[in-house]
N, C-alpha and C positions, 0 to 999 in steps of 0.2 A: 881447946881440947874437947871441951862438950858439946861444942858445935859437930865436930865431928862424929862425935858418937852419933848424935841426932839425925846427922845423915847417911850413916853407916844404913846397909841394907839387911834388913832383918834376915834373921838366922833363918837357912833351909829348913825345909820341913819335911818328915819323912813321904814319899807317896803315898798318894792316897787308894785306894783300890778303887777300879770303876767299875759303878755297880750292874754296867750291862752284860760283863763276864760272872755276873751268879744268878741272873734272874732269866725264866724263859721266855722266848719270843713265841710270841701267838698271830698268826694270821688269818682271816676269816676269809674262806672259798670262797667263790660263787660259781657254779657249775651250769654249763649250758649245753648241750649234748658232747661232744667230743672237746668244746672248751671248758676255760676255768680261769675264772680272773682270782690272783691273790692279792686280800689288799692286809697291808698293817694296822697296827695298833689305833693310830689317827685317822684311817680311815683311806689313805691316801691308797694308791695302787703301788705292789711294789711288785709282783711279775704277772706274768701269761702266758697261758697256753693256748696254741691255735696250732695249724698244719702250717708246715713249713717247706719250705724247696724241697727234692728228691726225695718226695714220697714219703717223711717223715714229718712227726711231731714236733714242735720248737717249745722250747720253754724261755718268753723273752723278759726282760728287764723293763723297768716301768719307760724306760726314753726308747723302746721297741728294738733295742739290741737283743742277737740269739745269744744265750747263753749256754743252749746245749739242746742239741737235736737229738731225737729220740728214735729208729729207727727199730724195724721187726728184722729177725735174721731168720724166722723158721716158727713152728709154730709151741707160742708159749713160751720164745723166745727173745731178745732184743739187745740190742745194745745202745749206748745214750756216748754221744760225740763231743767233745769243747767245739762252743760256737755252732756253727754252720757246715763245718767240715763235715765228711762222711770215712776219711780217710783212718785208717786199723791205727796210725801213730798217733792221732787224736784221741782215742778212745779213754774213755772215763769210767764206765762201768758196763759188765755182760749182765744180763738179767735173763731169772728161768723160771717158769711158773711149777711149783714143785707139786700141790695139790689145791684143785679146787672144789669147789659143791655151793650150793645155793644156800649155805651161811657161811662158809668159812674158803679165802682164800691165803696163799701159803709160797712167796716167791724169795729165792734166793740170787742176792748181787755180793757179785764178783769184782773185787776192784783189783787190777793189771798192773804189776806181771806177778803179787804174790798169790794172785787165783785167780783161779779159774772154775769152767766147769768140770774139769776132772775133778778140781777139788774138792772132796769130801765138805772141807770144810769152809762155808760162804764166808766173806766179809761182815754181810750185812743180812737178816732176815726178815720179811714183811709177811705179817701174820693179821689176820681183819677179816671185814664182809663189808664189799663194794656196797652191796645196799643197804649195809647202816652207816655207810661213810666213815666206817671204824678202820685204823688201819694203826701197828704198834710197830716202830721200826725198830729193831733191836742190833745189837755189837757184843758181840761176846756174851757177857750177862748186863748190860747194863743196858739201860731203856735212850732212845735215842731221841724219837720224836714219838706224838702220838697224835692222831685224830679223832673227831669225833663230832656228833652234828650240835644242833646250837637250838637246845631247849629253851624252852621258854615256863615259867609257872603258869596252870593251870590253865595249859594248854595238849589238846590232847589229842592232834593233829602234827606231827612237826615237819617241814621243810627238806625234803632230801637234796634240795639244790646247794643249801647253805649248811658250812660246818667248819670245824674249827682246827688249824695245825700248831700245835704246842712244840717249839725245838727247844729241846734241852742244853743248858750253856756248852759250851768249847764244839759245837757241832756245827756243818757247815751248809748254811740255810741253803745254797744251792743246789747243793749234793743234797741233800733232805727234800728237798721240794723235787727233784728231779725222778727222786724214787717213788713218791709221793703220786707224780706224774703217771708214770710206768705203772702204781699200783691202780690207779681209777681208771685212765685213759686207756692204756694200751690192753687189748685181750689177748 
């Protein structure tokens, strides 16, 4: 009988939480005129930006799959596709550049079919300055992702090529990086 015991399998254990749903993901840019290589935390590459088929932007995956084509529809306007598609039933987000000026730009995204640009009211709001590489994506009241460049101490020259995207937990690094895209890349 105590043999048994002894090979009995130890009591379940309640789950454990994993700790990559409360901590935020950080990626460091590197910008090269209309591209932008994202690499991760280790250093590795984890997407990119380059021109892509039919006249638009691609935002691809470190093994060079599109994850979402960016297209202009009008001006200061765009919309961003699943994949490679170009087609209206694909569509992922409208985006509209609401104001801009030489420190402060201000664009509203639209995610389909509960908005749009009639509606008053965005999804999503991207508030920043392309040339501080500041950009704060917000949802309602709550802060989404944020950018920003990659100081260094006492130094007092810094790097407008290199800088840094912080995603907030439960957010969706695609969708994030994609707006992300829209906000630097597209005018």
């Amino acid at each position: 009988m105590e043999q048994l015991a002894a090979c009995a399998p130890p009591p379940a254990m309640a789950p454990v939480a994993v700790a990559w749903s409360v901590v935020p993901v950080d990626f460091t840019v590197v910008k090269k005129g209309p591209e932008m290589a994202m690499h991760d935390a280790t250093g590795g590459l984890a997407f990119r930006v380059a021109g892509g088929g039919a006249g638009g932007t691609a935002l691809f995956d470190a093994a060079g799959g599109v994850l979402v084509t960016i297209r202009t529809s009008g001006q200061g306007e765009w919309q961003a596709f699943s994949g490679s598609s170009l087609e209206q039933r694909h569509i992922i987000f409208s985006a509209k550049v609401i104001s801009t000026s030489s420190s402060r730009k201000e664009v509203h995204v639209f995610i389909p079919p509960r908005s749009s640009f009639e509606d008053p009211k965005p999804s999503y709001r991207l508030l920043g300055s392309t040339f501080r590489r500041a950009c704060t994506i917000i949802k309602g009241d709550s802060i989404v992702a944020q950018t920003n460049l990659l100081y260094k101490l006492k130094k007092t020259i810094y790097s407008r090529r290199k800088f840094r995207v912080t995603i907030y937990p439960g957010n969706d690094n695609i969708l994030v990086m994609a707006m992300i895209m829209t906000f630097f890349v597209e005018k």
